[in-house]
C-alpha positions as CSV (number, residue, x, y, z in Angstrom):
1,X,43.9,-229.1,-151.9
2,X,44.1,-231.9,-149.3
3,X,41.7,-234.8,-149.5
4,X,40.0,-237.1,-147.1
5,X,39.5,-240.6,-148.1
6,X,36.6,-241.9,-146.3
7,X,35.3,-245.5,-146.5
8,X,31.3,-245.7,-146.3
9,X,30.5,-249.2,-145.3
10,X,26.5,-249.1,-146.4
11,X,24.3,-251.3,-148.1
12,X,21.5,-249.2,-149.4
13,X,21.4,-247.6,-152.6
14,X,19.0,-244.7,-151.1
15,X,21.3,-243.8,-148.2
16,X,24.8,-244.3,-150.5
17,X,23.1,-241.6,-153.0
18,X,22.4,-239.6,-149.7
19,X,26.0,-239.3,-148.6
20,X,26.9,-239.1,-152.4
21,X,24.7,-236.0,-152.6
22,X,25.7,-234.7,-149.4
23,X,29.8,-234.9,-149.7
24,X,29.4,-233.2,-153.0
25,X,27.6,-230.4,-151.4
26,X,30.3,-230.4,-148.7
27,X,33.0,-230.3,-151.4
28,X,31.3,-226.9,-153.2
29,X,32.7,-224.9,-150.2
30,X,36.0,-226.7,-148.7
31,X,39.3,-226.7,-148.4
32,X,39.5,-230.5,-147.7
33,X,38.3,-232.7,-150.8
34,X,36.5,-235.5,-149.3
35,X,37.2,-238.9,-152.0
36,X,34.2,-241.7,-151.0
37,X,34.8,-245.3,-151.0
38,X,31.2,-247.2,-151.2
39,X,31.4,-251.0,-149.8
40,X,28.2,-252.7,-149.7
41,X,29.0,-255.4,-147.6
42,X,31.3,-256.8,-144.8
43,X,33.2,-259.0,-146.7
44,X,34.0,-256.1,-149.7
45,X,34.8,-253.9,-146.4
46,X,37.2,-256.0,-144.8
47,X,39.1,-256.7,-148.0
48,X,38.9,-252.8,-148.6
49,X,40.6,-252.0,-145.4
50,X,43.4,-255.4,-145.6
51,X,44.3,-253.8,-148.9
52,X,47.8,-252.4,-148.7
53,X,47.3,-249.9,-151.2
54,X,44.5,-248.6,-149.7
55,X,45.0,-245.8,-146.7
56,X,41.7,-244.1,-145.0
57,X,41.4,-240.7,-142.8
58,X,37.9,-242.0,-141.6
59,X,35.1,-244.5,-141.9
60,X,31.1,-244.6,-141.9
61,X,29.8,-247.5,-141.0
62,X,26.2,-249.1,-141.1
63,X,25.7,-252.3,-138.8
64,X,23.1,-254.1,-140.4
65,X,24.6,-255.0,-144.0
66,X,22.2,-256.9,-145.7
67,X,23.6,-259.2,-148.8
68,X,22.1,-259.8,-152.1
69,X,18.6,-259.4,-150.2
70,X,19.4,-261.8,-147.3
71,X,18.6,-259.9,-144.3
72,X,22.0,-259.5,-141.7
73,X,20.9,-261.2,-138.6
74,X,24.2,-260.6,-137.0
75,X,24.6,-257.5,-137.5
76,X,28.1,-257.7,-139.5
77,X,28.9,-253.7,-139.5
78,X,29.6,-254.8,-136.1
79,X,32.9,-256.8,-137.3
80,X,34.1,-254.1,-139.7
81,X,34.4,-251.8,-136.9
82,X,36.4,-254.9,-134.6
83,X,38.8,-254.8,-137.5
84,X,39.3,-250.7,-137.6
85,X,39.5,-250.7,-133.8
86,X,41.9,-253.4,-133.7
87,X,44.6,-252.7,-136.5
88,X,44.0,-249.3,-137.6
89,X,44.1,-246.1,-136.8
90,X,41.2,-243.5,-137.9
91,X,38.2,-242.0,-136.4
92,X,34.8,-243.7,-137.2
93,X,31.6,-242.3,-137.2
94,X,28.6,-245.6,-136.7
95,X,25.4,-244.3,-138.6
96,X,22.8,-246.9,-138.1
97,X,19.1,-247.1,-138.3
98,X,19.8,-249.7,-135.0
99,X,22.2,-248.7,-132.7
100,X,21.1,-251.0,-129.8
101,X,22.8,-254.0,-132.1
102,X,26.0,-252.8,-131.4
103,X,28.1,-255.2,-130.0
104,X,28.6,-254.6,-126.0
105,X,32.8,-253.8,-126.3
106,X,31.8,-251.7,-128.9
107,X,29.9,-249.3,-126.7
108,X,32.7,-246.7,-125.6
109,X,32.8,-243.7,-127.4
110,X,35.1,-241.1,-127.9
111,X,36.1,-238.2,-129.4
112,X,37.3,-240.7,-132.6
113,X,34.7,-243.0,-132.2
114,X,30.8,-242.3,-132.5
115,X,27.6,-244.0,-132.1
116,X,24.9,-241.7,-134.3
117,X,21.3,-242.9,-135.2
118,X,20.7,-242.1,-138.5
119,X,19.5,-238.8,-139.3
120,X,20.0,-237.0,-135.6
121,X,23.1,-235.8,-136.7
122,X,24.0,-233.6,-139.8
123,X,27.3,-232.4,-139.8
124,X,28.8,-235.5,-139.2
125,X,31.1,-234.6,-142.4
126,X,32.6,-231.3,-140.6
127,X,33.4,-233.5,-137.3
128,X,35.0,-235.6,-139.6
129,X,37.4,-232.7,-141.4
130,X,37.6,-231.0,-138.1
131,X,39.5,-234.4,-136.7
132,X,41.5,-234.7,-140.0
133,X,42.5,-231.4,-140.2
134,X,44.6,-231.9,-136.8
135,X,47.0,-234.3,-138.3
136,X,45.9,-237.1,-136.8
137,X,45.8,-239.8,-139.6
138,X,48.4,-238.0,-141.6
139,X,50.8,-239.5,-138.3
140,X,49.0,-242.5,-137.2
141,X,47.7,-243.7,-140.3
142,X,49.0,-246.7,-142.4
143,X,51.4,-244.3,-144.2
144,X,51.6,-241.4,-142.0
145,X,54.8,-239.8,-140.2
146,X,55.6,-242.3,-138.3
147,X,55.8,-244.6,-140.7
148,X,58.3,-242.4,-142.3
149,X,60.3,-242.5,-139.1
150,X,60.2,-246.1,-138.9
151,X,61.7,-246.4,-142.2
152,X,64.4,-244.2,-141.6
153,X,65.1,-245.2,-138.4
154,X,65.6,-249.0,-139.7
155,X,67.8,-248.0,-142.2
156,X,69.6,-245.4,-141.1
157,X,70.5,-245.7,-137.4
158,X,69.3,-249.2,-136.4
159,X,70.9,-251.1,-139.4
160,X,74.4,-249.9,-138.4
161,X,73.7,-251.1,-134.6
162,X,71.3,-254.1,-134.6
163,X,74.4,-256.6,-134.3
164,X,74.6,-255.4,-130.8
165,X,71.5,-257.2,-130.1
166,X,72.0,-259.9,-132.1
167,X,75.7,-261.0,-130.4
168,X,73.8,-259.9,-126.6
169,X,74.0,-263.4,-125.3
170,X,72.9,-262.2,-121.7
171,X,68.9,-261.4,-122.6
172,X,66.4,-263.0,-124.1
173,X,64.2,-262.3,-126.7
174,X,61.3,-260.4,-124.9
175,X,63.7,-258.3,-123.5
176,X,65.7,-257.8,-126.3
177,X,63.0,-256.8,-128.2
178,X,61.8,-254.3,-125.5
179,X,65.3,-253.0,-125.4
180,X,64.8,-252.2,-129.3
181,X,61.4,-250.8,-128.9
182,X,62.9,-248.3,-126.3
183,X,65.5,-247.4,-128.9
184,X,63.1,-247.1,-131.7
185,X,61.2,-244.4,-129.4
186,X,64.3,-242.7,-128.7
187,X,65.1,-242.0,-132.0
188,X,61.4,-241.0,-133.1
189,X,61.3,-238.7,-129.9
190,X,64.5,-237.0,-131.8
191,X,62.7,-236.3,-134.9
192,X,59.8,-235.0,-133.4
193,X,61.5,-232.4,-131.3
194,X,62.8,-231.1,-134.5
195,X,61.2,-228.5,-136.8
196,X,61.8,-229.1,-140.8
197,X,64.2,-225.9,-140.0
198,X,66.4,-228.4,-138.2
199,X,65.0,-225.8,-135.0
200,X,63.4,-227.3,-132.0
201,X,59.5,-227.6,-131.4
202,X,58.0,-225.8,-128.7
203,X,55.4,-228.3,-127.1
204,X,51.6,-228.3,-127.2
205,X,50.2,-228.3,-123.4
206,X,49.1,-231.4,-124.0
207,X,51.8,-233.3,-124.2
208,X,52.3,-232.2,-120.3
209,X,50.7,-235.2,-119.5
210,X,49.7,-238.6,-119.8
211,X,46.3,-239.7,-119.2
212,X,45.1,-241.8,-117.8
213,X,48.2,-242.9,-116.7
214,X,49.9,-245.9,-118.5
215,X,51.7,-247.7,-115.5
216,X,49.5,-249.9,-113.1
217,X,51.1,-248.4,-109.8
218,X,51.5,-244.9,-108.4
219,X,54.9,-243.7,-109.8
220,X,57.0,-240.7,-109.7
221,X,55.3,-237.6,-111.3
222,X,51.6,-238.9,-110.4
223,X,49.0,-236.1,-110.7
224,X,46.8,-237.3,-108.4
225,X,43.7,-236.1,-106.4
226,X,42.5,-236.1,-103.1
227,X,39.2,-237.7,-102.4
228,X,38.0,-235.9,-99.4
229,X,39.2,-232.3,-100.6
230,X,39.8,-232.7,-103.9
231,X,43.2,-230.7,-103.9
232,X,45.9,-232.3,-106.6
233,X,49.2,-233.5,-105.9
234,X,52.3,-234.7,-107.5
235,X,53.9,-237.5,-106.6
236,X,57.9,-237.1,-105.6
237,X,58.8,-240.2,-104.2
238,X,61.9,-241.4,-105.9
239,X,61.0,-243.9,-108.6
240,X,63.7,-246.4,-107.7
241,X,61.7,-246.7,-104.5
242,X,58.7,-247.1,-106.0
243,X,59.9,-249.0,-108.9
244,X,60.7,-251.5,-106.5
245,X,57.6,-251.5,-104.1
246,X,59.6,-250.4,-101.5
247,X,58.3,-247.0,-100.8
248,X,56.2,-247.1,-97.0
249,X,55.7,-243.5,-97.6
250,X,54.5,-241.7,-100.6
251,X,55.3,-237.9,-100.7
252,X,53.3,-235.3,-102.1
253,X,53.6,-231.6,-102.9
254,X,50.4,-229.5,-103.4
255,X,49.9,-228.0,-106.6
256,X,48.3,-224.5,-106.1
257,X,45.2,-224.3,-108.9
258,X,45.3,-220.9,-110.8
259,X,42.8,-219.6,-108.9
260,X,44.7,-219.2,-105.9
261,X,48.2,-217.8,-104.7
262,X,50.7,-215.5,-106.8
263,X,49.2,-216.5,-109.9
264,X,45.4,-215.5,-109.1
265,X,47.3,-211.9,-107.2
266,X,48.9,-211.3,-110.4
267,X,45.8,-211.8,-112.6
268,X,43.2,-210.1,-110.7
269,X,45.9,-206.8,-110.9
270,X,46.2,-207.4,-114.7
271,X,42.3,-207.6,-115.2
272,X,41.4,-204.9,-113.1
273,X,44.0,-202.4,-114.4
274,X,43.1,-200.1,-111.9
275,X,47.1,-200.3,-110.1
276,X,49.8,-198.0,-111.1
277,X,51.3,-198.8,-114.7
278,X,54.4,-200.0,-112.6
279,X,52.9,-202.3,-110.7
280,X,50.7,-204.0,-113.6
281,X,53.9,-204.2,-115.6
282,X,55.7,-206.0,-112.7
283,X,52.2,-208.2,-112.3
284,X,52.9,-208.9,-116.2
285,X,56.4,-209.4,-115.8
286,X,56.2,-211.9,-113.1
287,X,53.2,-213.9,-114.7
288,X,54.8,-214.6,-117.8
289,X,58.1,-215.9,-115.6
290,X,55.6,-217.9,-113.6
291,X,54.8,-219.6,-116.7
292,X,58.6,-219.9,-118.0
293,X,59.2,-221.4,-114.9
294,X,62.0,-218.6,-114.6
295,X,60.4,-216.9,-111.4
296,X,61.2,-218.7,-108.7
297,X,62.8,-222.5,-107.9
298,X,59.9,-222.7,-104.8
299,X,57.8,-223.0,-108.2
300,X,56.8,-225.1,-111.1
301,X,54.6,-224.3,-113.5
302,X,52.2,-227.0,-115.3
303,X,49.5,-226.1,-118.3
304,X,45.6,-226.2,-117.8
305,X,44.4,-229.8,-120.3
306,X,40.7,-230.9,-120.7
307,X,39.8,-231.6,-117.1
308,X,43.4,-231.4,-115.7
309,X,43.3,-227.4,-114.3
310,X,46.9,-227.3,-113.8
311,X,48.6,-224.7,-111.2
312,X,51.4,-224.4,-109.3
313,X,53.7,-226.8,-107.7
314,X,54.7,-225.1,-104.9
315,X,57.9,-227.2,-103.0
316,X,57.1,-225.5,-99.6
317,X,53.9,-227.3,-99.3
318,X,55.1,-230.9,-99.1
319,X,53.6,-233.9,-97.0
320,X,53.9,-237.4,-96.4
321,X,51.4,-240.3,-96.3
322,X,51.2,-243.8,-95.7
323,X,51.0,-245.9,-98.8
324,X,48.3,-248.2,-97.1
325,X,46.2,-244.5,-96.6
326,X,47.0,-243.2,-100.1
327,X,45.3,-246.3,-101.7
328,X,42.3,-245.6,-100.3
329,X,41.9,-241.6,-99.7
330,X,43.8,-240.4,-103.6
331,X,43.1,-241.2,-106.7
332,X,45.2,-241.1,-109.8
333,X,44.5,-238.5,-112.4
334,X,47.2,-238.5,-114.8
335,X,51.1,-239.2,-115.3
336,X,53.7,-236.2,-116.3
337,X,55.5,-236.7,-119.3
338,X,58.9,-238.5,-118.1
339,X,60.7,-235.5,-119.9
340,X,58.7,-233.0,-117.5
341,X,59.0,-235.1,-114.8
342,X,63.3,-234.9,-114.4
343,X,63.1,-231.1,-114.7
344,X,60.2,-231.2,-111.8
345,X,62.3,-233.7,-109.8
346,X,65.5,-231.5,-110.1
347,X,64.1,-228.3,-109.1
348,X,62.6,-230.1,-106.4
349,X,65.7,-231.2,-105.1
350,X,67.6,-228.2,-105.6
351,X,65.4,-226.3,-104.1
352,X,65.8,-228.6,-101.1
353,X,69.2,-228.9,-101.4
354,X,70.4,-225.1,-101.1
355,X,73.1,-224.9,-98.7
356,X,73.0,-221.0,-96.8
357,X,76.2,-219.2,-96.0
358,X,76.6,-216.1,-93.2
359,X,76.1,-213.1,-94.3
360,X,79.1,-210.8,-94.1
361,X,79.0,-206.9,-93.5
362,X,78.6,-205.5,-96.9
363,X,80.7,-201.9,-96.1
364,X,82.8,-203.9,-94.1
365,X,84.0,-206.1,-97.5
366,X,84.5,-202.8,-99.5
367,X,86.1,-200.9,-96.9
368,X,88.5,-204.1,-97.4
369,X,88.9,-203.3,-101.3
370,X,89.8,-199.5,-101.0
């Protein structure tokens, strides 16, 4: 059975035999054993989570800690969570009798970090298991997959080639140590493509994209949107132009939402079934090579995300704006995973690139063979 270990920062005895009560309950009927850790204070808490043996999926945390009946002015529940956002990596659930004390950069939340006042939310537990049960902690956390990786990739790859750094005379140490972090990436984004078959991964929609995007400028493989009538682009410009600020001109090319075009012909056939078996099969046929990005180079396919719809690039419907005009009337939605980007950026420019030949008479040519 797999087991949560969740830290409950809380410093009444009533409320700790509440969630004692409650996780044993929880525990009757799961497939995920959740294993408590009680701290009663923020010192005990900090120390808890510093400790190198220790290694949580999740945390509850109280704000107001009072100590040895000395009320907590300042709120200390406040620093525990400081210390979890800053250095670790697990979701967090704040369950307070005073949420308005939390500290202002505190007040974001998130899908891994909650603000609850106590008592307006039950099933705080099931959030919990639902987030752990994605894998999250088991390869972000203190000891999860990546760590593994890490230690691998030190010792196996990087200790046969670090003297190449240490004898490069022409960079210095910033950039060296960017140069390894880009290597260390490499090497992690190897393993991960990988199955434990030694077969390789198909990819999760998600990882289509990055959002919001990481780099501070518009680069190649932008999704972004168009204020006035909010139809989404990708961005085509080449990045060495744009990598050096020297683009004037940003291109664009329209990417058709899957309510529109080939893709919403072909569905509303599907759904209706009221064509010929032939032409629904062909509908069927051509959707699923829509998707495989096998139907046609004038295409390219990208996956529905959260709030990203997704669509069809379609390289025929391509236009041009003036950087000065596409700060002010686009905004930036999301980045394409690099890896997508190069196969979007060669279709594009193989699609462009198609040289025609004449046509010859075709009874002419076998006449020639007999």
């Amino acid at each position: 059975m797999k087991e949560l270990k969740l830290l409950i920062v809380e410093d009444d005895p009533e409320q700790k035999k509440s969630y004692e009560r409650s996780i044993n309950a929880y525990n009757l009927d799961s497939n995920v054993k959740i294993n408590p850790t009680f701290e009663a204070d923020k010192e005990s808490a900090l120390k808890s989570l510093e400790n190198v043996e220790s290694s949580f999926d999740a945390a509850i945390v109280d704000l107001k800690l009072d100590e040895n009946g000395k009320a907590d002015q300042n709120y200390s529940g406040n620093e525990v969570l400081k210390k979890i956002k800053g250095n670790l990596r697990f979701p967090v659930f704040v369950i307070t009798g005073t949420p308005q004390h939390i500290d202002d950069d505190l007040k974001e939340e998130s899908s891994l970090f909650k603000i609850r006042t106590r008592g307006e939310d039950d099933n705080y537990l099931e959030q919990l298991v639902n987030i752990y049960n994605t894998g999250v902690t088991n390869i972000l956390g203190k000891k999860g997959e990546i760590e593994k990786y890490l230690n691998d990739i030190f010792w196996k790859h990087l200790s046969n080639s670090v003297d190449v750094w240490v004898n490069d005379t022409s960079r210095n140490p910033l950039q060296k140590e960017k140069s390894l972090l880009r290597y260390t990436l490499l090497h992690i984004q190897e393993y991960l493509e990988l199955t434990e078959e030694y077969n390789f991964e198909s990819y999760h929609p998600a990882e289509t994209y990055i959002t919001p995007p990481v780099k501070p400028n518009i680069f190649t493989g932008d999704i972004v949107k168009e204020n006035s009538s909010n139809k989404k682009f990708i961005v085509l410009t080449p990045s060495c132009d744009l990598a050096q600020q020297k683009a004037k001109d940003i291109l664009l090319v329209l990417i058709e939402e899957n309510t529109q075009g080939i893709i919403s012909e072909k569905k509303n056939i599907i759904k209706k079934n009221k064509a010929r078996p032939e032409v629904i099969n062909e509908a069927k046929n051509t959707l699923e090579k829509l998707l495989q990005n096998s139907y046609s180079n004038k295409y390219h396919f990208l996956p529905k995300y959260n709030s990203i719809e997704g669509g069809l690039i379609n390289f025929q419907k391509v236009k041009s704006i003036k950087r000065g005009d596409f700060e002010s009337d686009f905004s930036r939605i999301a980045s394409l995973n690099s890896q997508f980007t190069k196969d979007v950026v060669a279709r594009f420019s193989y699609y462009y690139s198609r040289q025609g030949s004449p046509d010859f008479k075709t009874e002419e040519l076998k006449n020639m063979l007999f």
